[in-house]
C-alpha positions as CSV (number, residue, x, y, z in Angstrom):
1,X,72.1,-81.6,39.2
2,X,71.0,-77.7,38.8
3,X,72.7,-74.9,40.6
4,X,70.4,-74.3,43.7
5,X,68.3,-71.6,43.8
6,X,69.6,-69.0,45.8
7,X,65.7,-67.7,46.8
8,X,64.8,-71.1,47.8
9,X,68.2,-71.4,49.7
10,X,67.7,-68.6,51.5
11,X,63.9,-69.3,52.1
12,X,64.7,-72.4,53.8
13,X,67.5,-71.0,55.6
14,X,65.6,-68.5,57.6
15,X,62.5,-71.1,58.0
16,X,65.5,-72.8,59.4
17,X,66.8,-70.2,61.5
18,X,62.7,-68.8,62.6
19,X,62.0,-72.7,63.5
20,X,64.9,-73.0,65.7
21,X,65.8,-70.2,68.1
22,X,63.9,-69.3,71.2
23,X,60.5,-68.0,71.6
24,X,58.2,-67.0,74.3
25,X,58.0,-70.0,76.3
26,X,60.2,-72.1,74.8
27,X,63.6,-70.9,75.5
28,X,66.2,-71.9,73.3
29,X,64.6,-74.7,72.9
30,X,66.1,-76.0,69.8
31,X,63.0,-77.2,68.5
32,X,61.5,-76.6,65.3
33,X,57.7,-74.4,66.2
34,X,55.2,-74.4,64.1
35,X,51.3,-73.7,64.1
36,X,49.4,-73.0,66.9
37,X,52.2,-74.8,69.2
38,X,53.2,-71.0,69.2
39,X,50.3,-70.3,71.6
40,X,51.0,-72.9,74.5
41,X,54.5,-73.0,76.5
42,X,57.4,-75.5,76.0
43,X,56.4,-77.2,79.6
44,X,52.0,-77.1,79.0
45,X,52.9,-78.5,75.9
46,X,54.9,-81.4,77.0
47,X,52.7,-82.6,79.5
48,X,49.8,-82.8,77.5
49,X,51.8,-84.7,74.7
50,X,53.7,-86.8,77.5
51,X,49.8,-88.5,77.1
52,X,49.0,-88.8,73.5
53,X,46.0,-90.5,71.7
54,X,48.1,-91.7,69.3
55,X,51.8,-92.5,68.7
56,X,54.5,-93.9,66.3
57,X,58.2,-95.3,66.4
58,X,60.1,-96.1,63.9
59,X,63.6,-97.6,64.0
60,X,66.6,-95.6,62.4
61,X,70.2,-96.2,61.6
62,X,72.5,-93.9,63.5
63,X,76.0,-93.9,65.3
64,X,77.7,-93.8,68.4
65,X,78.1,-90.1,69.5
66,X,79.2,-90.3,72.8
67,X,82.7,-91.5,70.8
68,X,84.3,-89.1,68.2
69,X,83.3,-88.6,65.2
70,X,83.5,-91.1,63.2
71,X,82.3,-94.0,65.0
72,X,80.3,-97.1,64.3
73,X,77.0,-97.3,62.9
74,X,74.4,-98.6,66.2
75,X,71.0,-99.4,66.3
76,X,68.7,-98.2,68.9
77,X,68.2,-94.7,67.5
78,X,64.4,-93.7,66.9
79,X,62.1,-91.4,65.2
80,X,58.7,-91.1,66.7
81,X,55.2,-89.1,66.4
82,X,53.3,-88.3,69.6
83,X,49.5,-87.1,68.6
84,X,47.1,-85.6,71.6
85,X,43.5,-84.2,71.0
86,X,41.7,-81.8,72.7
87,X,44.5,-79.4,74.3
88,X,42.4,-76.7,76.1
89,X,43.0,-73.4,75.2
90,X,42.6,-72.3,78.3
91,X,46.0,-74.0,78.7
92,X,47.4,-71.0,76.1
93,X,50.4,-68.4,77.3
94,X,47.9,-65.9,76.4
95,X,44.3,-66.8,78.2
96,X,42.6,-64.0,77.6
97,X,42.2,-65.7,73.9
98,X,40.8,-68.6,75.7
99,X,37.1,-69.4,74.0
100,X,36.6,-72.7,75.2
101,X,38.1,-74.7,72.2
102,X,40.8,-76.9,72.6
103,X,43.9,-78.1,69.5
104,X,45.4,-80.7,68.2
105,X,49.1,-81.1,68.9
106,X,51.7,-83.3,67.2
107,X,55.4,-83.5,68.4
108,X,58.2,-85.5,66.6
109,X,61.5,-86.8,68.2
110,X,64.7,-88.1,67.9
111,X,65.4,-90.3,70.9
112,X,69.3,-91.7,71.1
113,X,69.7,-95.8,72.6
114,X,69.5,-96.1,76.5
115,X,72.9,-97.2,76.6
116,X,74.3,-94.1,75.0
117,X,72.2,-91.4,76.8
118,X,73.9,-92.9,80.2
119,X,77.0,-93.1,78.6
120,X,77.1,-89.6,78.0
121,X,75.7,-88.2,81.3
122,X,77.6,-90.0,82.8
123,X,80.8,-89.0,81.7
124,X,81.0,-85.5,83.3
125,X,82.0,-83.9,80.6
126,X,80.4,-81.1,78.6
127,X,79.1,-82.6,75.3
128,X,77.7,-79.9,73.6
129,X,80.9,-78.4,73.9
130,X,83.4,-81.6,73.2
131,X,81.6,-83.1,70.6
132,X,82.6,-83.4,67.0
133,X,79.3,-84.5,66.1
134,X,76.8,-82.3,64.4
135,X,73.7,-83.7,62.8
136,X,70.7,-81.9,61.1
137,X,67.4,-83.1,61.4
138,X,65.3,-81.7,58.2
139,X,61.4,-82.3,57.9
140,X,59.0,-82.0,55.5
141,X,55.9,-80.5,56.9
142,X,53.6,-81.3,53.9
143,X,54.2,-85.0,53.3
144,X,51.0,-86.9,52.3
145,X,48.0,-88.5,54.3
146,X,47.7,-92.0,53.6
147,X,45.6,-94.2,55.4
148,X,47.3,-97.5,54.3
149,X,51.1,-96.0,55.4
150,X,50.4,-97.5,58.8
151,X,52.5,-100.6,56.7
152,X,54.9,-98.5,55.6
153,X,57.3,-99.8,58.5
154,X,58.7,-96.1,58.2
155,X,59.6,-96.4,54.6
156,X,58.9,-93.6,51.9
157,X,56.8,-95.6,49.7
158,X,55.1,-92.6,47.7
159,X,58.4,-91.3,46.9
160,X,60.7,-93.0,43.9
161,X,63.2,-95.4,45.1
162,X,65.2,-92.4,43.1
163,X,64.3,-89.7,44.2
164,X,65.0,-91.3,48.0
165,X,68.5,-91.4,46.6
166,X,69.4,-88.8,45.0
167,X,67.6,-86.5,48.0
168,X,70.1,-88.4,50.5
169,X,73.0,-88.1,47.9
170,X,72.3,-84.4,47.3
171,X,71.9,-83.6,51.8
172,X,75.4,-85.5,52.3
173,X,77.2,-83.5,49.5
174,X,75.9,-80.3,50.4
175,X,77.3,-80.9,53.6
176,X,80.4,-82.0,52.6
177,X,80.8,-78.2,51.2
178,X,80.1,-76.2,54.3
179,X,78.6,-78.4,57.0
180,X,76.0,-76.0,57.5
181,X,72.6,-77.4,58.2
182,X,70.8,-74.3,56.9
183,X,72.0,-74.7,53.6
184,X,69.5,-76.8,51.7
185,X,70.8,-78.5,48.5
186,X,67.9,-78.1,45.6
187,X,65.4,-80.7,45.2
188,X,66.7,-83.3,42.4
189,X,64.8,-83.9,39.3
190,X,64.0,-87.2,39.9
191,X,61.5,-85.8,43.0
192,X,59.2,-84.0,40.6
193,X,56.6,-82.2,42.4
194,X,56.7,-85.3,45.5
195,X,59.1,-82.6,47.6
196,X,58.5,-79.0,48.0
197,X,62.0,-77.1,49.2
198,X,59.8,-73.9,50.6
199,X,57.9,-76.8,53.0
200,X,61.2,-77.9,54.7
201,X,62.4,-77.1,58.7
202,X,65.9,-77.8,59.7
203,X,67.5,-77.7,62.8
204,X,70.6,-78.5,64.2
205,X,69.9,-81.7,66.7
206,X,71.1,-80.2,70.2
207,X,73.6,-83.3,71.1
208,X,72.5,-82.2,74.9
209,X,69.2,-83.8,74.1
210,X,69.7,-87.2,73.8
211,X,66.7,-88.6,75.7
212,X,63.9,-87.8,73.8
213,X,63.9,-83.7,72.8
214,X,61.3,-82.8,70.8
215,X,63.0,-81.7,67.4
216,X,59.3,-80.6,65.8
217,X,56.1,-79.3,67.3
218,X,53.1,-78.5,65.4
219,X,49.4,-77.5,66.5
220,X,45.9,-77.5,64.6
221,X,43.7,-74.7,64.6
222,X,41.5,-74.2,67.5
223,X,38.7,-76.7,67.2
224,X,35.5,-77.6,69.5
225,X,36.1,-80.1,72.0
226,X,35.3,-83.5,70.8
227,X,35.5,-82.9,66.9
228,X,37.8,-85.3,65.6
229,X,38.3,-84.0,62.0
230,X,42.1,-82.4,63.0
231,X,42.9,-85.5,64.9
232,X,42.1,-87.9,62.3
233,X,43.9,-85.9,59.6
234,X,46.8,-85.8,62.3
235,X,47.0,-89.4,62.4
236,X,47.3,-89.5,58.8
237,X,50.1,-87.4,58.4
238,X,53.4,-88.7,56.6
239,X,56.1,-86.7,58.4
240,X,59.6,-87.6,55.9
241,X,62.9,-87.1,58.0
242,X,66.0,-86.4,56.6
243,X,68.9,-87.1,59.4
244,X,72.5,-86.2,58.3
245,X,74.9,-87.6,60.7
246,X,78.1,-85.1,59.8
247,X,80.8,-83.4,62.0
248,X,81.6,-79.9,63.4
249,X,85.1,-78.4,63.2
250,X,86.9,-80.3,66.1
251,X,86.7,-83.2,64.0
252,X,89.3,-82.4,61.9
253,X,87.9,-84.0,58.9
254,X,89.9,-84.9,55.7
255,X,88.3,-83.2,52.6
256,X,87.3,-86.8,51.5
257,X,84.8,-87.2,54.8
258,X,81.3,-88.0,53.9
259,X,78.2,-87.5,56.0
260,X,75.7,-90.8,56.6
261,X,72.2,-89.2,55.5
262,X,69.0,-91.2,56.0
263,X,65.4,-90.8,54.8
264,X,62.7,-92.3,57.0
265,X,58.9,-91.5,56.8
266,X,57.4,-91.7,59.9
267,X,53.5,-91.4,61.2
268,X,51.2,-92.3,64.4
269,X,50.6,-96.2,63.7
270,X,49.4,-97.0,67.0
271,X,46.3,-96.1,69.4
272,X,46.8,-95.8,72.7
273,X,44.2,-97.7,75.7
274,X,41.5,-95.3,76.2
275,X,42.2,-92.9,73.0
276,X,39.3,-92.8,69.7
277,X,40.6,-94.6,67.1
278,X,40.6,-92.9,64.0
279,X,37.6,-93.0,61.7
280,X,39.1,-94.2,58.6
281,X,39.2,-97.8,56.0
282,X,43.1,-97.7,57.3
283,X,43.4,-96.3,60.7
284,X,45.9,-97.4,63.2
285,X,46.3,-100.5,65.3
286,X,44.3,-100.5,68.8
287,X,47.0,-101.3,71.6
288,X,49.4,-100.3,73.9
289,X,52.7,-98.8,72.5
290,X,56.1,-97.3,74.2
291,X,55.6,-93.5,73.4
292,X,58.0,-91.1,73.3
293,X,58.6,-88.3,76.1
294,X,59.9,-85.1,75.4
295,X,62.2,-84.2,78.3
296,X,61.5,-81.2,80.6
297,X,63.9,-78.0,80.8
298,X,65.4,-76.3,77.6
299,X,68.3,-77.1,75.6
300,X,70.5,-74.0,74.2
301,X,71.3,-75.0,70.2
302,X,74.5,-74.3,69.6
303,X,75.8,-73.7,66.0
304,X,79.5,-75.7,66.1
């Protein structure tokens, strides 16, 4: 594997580091911000994702957090894509820009097993502080639109069973040198052109947020009421996750340690009651779906 780029390293740190920290309206929120979401508050903007048109969830392997690091591998853990049309503008921090148009918003989460959340706020104990977990979340923000990924089952079909590897294999040892999220490893060979390093967001998962935090927002540009052209595209959207499940300094890991690094693809596969369905040969299934809800109040990211 090359050297990595130190340009593209530092470009994707600080899109790391921009994505991440507080801005107006969505104190240290430890979400990654991109798009228009900058023009709508952390609370406006859950409520009116809270009730999307359309929504995905897809299963992923994680691990037990509310034990030290390591622990056993657990099911329950899930990646999932809230889509709403038609967010007023007149719903922006800034009204005076209000014209009358309204966005289209998309927010992506990590959500930990019900089991676990209660275990850990229910302990009493500080678990930002305690834990020896840390995991980085890392998104691709210009994955492909495919109609017929709806099938996909959260795979990452338009990428090399290869490439899938050796991008997992390069996160886990790049992590294994500094467990810094930042620091993105350079794109393996084997990806050709499929993964672009400058179109990457990391952040540090805030282990506060268990329930549901958003760990990506993103918003359209303005659009009239009713025009479904950013919506559909929305619903089309590939969105590949890269979760590294890795450990901070309390965990006193041997120099052998190695991080658990998944890929999963993930889009809006489902409709809900009510919404438009997308106009398109492959456009997701009509019916009613568990959607994902982005808890209320901020979470401070803290860099173990």
């Amino acid at each position: 594997m090359k050297e990595p780029n130190l340009y593209l390293t530092l470009i994707a740190t600080l899109n790391g580091l921009l994505t991440c920290h507080a801005f107006p309206g969505w104190p240290g929120s430890g979400t990654m911000i991109l798009g228009n979401a900058l023009q709508f508050s952390q609370s406006t903007w859950e409520t009116n994702l809270a009730t999307p048109n359309a929504t995905g969830n897809f299963s992923v392997s994680g691990f037990d957090i509310s034990q030290p690091w390591p622990s056993q591998q657990v099911g329950g853990w899930m990646l999932s894509v809230n889509i709403s049309s038609d967010i007023p503008d007149s719903e922006m921090i800034n009204t005076n820009n209000a014209t009358g148009h309204t966005f289209t918003g998309t927010s992506l989460f990590l959500t930990a097993p019900q089991k676990m959340r209660s275990s850990v706020l229910s302990s009493g104990s500080n678990v930002t502080d305690e834990t020896t977990w840390k995991i980085c979340v890392s998104v691709m923000t210009d994955g492909p639109q495919k109609d017929q990924s709806a099938t996909d089952n959260g795979t990452c079909s338009y990428l090399s069973a290869h490439c899938v590897e050796d991008l997992q294999t390069a996160y886990a040892d790049q992590f294994k040198r500094n467990q810094d999220c930042y620091a993105s490893p350079s794109i393996p060979a084997s990806c050709g052109n499929s993964v672009n390093q400058a179109s990457i967001s990391t952040i540090q998962f805030p282990i506060g947020s268990l329930g549901g935090k958003e760990i990506l927002v993103t918003a359209s540009d303005a659009h009239d009421a009713g025009n479904d052209s950013d919506y559909n595209s929305a619903t089309k959207q590939i969105w590949p996750v890269l979760t590294v499940w890795g450990w901070n300094r309390r965990a006193n890991a041997s120099d052998d340690a190695q991080p658990a690094v998944q890929l999963s693809c993930i889009r809006a596969n489902y409709v809900l009651p009510g919404s438009d369905s997308p106009s398109s040969s492959g456009s997701a299934t009509q019916g009613s779906a568990v959607f994902a809800l982005g808890i209320a109040g901020a979470a401070s990211l803290v860099l173990l």
